[in-house]
N, C-alpha and C positions, 0 to 999 in steps of 0.2 A: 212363233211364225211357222205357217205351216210347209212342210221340204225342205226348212233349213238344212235339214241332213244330210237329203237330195244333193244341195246347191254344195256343201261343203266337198261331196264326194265329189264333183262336176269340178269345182275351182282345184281340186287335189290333181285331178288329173289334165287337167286345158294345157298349163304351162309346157308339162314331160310331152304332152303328146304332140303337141306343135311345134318343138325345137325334138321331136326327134329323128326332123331329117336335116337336122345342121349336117352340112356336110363333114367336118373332122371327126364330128361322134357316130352318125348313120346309125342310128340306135333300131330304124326303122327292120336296119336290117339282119338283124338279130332274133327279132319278134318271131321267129322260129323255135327259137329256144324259151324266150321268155313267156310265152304264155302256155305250153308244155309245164313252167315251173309253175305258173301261176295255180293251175288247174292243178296239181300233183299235191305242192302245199297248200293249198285253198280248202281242199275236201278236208283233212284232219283238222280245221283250225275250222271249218262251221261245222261241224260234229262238235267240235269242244265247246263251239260258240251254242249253240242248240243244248246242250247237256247242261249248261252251266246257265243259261236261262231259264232251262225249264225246273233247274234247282234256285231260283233266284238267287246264284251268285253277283248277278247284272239283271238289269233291261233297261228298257227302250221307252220313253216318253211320246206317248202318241199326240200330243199336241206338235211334234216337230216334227211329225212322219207324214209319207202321201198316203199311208192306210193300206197299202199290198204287201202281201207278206207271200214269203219264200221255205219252205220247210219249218213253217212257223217262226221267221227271222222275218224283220222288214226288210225290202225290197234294198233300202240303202245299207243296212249292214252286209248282203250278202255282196253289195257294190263296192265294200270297202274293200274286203279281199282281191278285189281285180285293183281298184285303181290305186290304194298306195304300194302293192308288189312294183306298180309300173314304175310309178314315180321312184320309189328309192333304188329300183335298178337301174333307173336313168341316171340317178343320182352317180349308183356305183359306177355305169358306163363312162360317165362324163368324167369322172376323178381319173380313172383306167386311159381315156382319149389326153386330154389336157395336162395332165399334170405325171407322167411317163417316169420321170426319173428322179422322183423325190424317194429320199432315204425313209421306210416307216417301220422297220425291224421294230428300232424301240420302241415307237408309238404303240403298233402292232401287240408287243408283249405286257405294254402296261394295259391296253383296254381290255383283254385278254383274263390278264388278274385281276383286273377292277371288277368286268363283269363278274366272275368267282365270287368277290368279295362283296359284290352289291348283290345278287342270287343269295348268295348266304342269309344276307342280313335279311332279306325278303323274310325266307322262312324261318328265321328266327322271331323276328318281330310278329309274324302273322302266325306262329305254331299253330298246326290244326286246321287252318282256314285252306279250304279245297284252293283257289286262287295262286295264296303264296308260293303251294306246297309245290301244286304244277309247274309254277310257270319256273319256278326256283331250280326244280330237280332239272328240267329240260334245257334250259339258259345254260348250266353249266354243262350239260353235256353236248350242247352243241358248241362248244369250246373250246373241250377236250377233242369232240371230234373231229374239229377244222384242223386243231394243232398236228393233227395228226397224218391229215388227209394229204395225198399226192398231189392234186389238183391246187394251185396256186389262188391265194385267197387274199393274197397280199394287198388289196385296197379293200377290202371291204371293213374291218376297225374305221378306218378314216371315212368311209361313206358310212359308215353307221353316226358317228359324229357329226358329220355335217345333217345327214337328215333329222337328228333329233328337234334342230330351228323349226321344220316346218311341221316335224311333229307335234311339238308343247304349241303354235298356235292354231293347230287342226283338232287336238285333243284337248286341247286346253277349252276350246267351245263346248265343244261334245259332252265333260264333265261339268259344263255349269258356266266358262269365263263370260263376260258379257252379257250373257241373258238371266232373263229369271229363275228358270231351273235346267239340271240337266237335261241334256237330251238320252246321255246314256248315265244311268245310275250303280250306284253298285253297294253291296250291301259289305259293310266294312269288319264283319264276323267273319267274312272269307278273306279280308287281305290282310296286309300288314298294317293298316290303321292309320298309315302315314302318306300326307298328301302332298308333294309338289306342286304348287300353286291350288288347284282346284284335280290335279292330275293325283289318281292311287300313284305310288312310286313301284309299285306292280308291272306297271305299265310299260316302263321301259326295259324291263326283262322280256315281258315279250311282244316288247317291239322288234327287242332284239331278233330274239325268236321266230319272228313273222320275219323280219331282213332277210339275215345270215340263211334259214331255211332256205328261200327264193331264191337268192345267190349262190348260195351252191348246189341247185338244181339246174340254174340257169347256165353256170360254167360246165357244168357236167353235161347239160343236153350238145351245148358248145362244141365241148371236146371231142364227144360221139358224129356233129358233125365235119367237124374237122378232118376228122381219121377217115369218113366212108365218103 
């Protein structure tokens, strides 16, 4: 089908961007900070996206593309980088609005290590493959760096967990679920060789990676205007 790509980027972001002027979350009004983050981690992550297509670690199945291309990226990959930063900030927003005074220390420190320990395993199992090695080294050290960081990051483990749902069925297409081939392909010498459903398990390292980055650019742009 051709734009399915398109369409998945468009149904990624309809939901976030129409409930974000529920009035309790006003996500709307924020959008100061959040697309500052967007753009900041957006730019390293289509470099990487661009580097690693033009090594065919990945691409792009042009039977599901509208055919325009962006720094040699289809039109909808460089779309994705905008629209799920949105959506899983809204995500983060909404957990931070509604749900205020839930305990997540623990949670907080097991997803923490789990990432660690699922990053590890990345590059062990994928040793050598450009893929694992990145996305493994970086996952943990955005980890390390949150645990460390002044800035309060206390919901974002739990919005990382909740958006995994609509990740596995937005990426779960993307890699092949329901249709007849993927749309985004990827070459299994670069990863870890191991697939959640139709999903690299690559992937949710740096899903991570793409989140937790955004989030903490987006607290940080925040806090700068808070203070001026």
């Amino acid at each position: 089908m051709k734009g399915l790509y398109l369409l998945l980027d468009a149904i990624t972001l309809f939901f976030p961007l129409v409930l974000s002027f529920d009035q309790k979350v006003a996500f709307f009004k924020t959008w100061r900070a959040l697309f500052p983050a967007i753009l900041i981690i957006g730019i390293p992550f289509l470099i990487w996206d661009v580097w690693f297509t033009k090594m065919g670690v990945w691409g792009f199945n042009p039977d599901y593309l509208v055919g325009f291309d962006i720094v040699n990226l289809p039109i909808e990959e460089v779309l994705f980088f905008v629209v799920v930063p949105y959506a899983c900030t809204f995500i983060y927003a909404c957990v931070k609005a509604y749900f205020p005074n839930l305990k997540l220390r623990g949670l907080n420190k097991v997803t923490y290590a789990l990432m660690i320990i699922y990053a590890s395993a990345i590059m062990i199992f994928g040793f050598g493959g450009w893929y694992s090695t990145l996305t493994g080294v970086i996952a943990i050290a955005v980890v390390l760096v949150l645990q460390r960081a002044k800035t309060n990051f206390y919901y974002l483990p739990l919005s990382f967990l909740i958006a995994l749902v609509p990740f596995f069925i937005v990426n779960g297409v993307l890699t092949g679920s329901g249709i007849e081939s993927p749309i985004v392909w990827y070459n299994d010498l670069e990863n870890a060789g191991i697939r959640l459903f139709t999903i690299p398990m690559d992937d949710i390292a740096y899903a991570w990676v793409l989140l937790a980055g955004n989030i903490a650019v987006y607290e940080w742009v925040l806090s700068r205007k808070k203070k001026s």
